[in-house]
C-alpha positions, 0 to 999 in steps of 0.5 A: 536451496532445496530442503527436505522438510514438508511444511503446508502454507500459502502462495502470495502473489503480486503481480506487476506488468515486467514483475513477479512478487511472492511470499511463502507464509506457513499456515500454522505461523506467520513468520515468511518462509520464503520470498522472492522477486522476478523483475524486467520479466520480458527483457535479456536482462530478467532475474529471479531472486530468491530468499530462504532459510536466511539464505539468498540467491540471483538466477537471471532469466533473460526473457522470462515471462511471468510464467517461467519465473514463478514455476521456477521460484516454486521449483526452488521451494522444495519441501513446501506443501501449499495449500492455497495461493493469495492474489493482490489486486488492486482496484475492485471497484463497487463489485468488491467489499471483501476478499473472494475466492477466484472463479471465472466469474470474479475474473470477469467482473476484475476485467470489467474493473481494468478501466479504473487501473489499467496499469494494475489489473491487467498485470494482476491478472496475469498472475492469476492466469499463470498460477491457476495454469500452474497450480490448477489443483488449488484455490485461489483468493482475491485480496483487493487493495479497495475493498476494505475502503467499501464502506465509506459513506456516500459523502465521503467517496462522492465527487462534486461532479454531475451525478451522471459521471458515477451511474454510468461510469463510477467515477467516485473515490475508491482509496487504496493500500486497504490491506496495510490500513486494515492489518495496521488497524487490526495490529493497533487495537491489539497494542491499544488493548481493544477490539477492532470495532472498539477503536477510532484511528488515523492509520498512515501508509507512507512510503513512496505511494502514501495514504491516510485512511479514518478508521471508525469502529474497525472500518474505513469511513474515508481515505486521502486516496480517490479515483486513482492512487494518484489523489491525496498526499505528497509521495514519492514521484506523485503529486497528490492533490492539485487544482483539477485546472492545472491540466488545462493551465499546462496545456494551454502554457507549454503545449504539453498533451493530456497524457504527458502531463498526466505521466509529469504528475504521477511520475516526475512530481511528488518528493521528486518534483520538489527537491529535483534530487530523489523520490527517497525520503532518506536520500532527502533527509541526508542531503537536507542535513548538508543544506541541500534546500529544496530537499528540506522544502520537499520534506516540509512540503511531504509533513504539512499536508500530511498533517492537513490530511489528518486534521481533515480526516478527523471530521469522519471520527467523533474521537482519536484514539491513535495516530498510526505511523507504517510504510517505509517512511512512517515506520523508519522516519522518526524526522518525518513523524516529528515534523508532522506532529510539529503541525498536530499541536491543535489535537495536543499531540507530542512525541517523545523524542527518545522513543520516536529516535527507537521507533517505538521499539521501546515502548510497545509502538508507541511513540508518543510523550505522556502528555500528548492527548493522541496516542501516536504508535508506530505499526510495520505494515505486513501485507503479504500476511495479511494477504495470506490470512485473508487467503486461509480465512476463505479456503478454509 
């Protein structure tokens, strides 16, 4: 798969606790050059699979660590030049509004952070570590999936709980995937013919983790997502949003410990939990078409309270200028995006059938009717660019 052409570009790295994301993005396009994954890294059964120049190919790699899988998906990339590599991390908490070039001390300051996302963080800087090993020679940015959710208001990422709970331990709402909401909003007041802080949106990540973020002049003033990226919106095996007394209420009725309910409503629940069949939205949107009922109710269940969220979102706006469907789900469920606006008839939104079957292919992203009073646009999410955008902006 070696190739002899020279091209500079970025790194992007995501980092999971057994997996190994990448993407290689040219630094004069943004159009990927290669990308790949390294999943079950640690187990006999670890693979690195690579895809390039419309080629792809599987190597397994029983045992690898995350180290031995990136230094070998980079040895597969001959011909690249990297300039700079880009991290995803997850949770910033308050010490982070904005991407930030990797020191030691920014490391510092994740780990103290770990606390907030102990599945993530840790993981993510496993990735760090073996990159800047690897590549000691380039820099390093830090993308956070909460900072561009830094500048909600206190009203909206404040719990109702004894103030004593945030000064010591912050415990506050923080939102997260702000790297789709951000890029969808950037991509939105491009189709919108706006500036980014001329425009007041709704964004939309659907996909099997969901959030919705309000959007005011460019900047997220709430999100459904809180503490963890478990509060909000039905998703694919999480609950979102339930009565904080459920916990006590299970305990006390089926014995179960407070972790294990926790793992129940992060890992069995959601879409999952619901259809007692699958966490896949086109898996459920088959079988309901067959008269499998409890996948029709997970989906009827998914768009109310996705609809709810957004009609509660809209309090942070003084107007709508675009509803902005991206993820998985709301970039390829033109069911899930008609069902939501079913509920959405209070803020006079209607899509036109035609372009919503396209998905918004034929009219710019949007697919929206002429007499819906919200413009409703269909986005593709482009983390990893965004990533390595931030990535340039700051090596720059």
């Amino acid at each position: 798969m070696k190739t002899s052409r020279s091209s500079d570009c970025v790194i992007v790295i995501n980092c999971g606790s057994s997996s190994l994301k990448f993407a290689v993005l040219p630094e004069d396009g943004e159009t990927v050059l290669a990308k790949g994954l390294a999943e079950r890294l640690g187990s006999p059964e670890a693979v690195l699979k690579i895809e390039r120049d419309g080629q792809s190919e599987s190597l397994p790699m029983p045992s690898a660590t995350h180290r031995d899988a990136l230094q070998a998906a980079v040895g597969r990339m001959g011909g690249l030049n990297p300039r700079g590599i880009g991290h995803r991390m997850v949770h910033g908490g308050e010490e982070f509004s904005d991407s930030v070039l990797i020191c030691d001390e920014v490391l510092a300051a994740v780990e103290r952070c770990s606390a907030l996302a102990p599945l993530h963080n840790p993981a993510n800087l496993t990735g760090v570590r073996t990159a800047r090993e690897l590549f000691p020679e380039l820099p390093q940015v830090a993308v956070f999936d909460t900072a561009f959710h830094q500048t909600l208001p206190a009203e909206a990422y404040l719990y109702a709980i004894p103030f004593a709970y945030y000064e010591d331990l912050k415990v506050r709402r923080y939102g997260f995937h702000g790297t789709s909401h951000h890029y969808v909003a950037l991509e939105a007041a491009r189709l919108l013919g706006k500036t980014p802080e001329e425009t007041s949106l709704i964004t939309m990540h659907l996909g099997n983790g969901c959030s919705a973020c309000a959007i005011r002049d460019g900047r997220s003033v709430d999100s459904t997502m809180g503490l963890t990226p478990s509060e909000g919106l039905v998703m694919g095996t999480r609950s979102g949003d339930v009565d904080p007394a459920l916990h006590q209420f299970l305990q006390d009725q089926t014995g179960m410990r407070l972790g294990e309910i926790t793992a129940m409503l992060n890992s069995k629940s959601g879409l999952l939990g619901l259809s007692g069949l699958s966490n896949d939205m086109r898996t459920l949107s088959e079988a309901a078409r067959n008269g499998h009922a409890r996948a029709k109710l997970a989906i009827q269940v998914f768009c109310y309270r996705l609809a709810k969220a957004v009609c509660g979102l809209s309090a942070a706006l003084d107007r709508i200028d675009a509803l902005v469907f991206t993820g998985g789900i709301g970039e390829n469920s033109a069911e899930v995006r008609a069902l939501t606006a079913v509920h959405l008839k209070i803020h006079g939104v209607h899509l036109d059938d035609a372009k919503n079957a396209s998905h918004g292919r034929s009219d710019g992203g949007r697919v929206s009717s002429s007499s819906s009073r919200i413009p409703c646009l269909v986005v593709p999410t482009n983390e990893e660019l965004m990533i390595a955008r931030e990535t340039l902006r700051l090596i720059s």
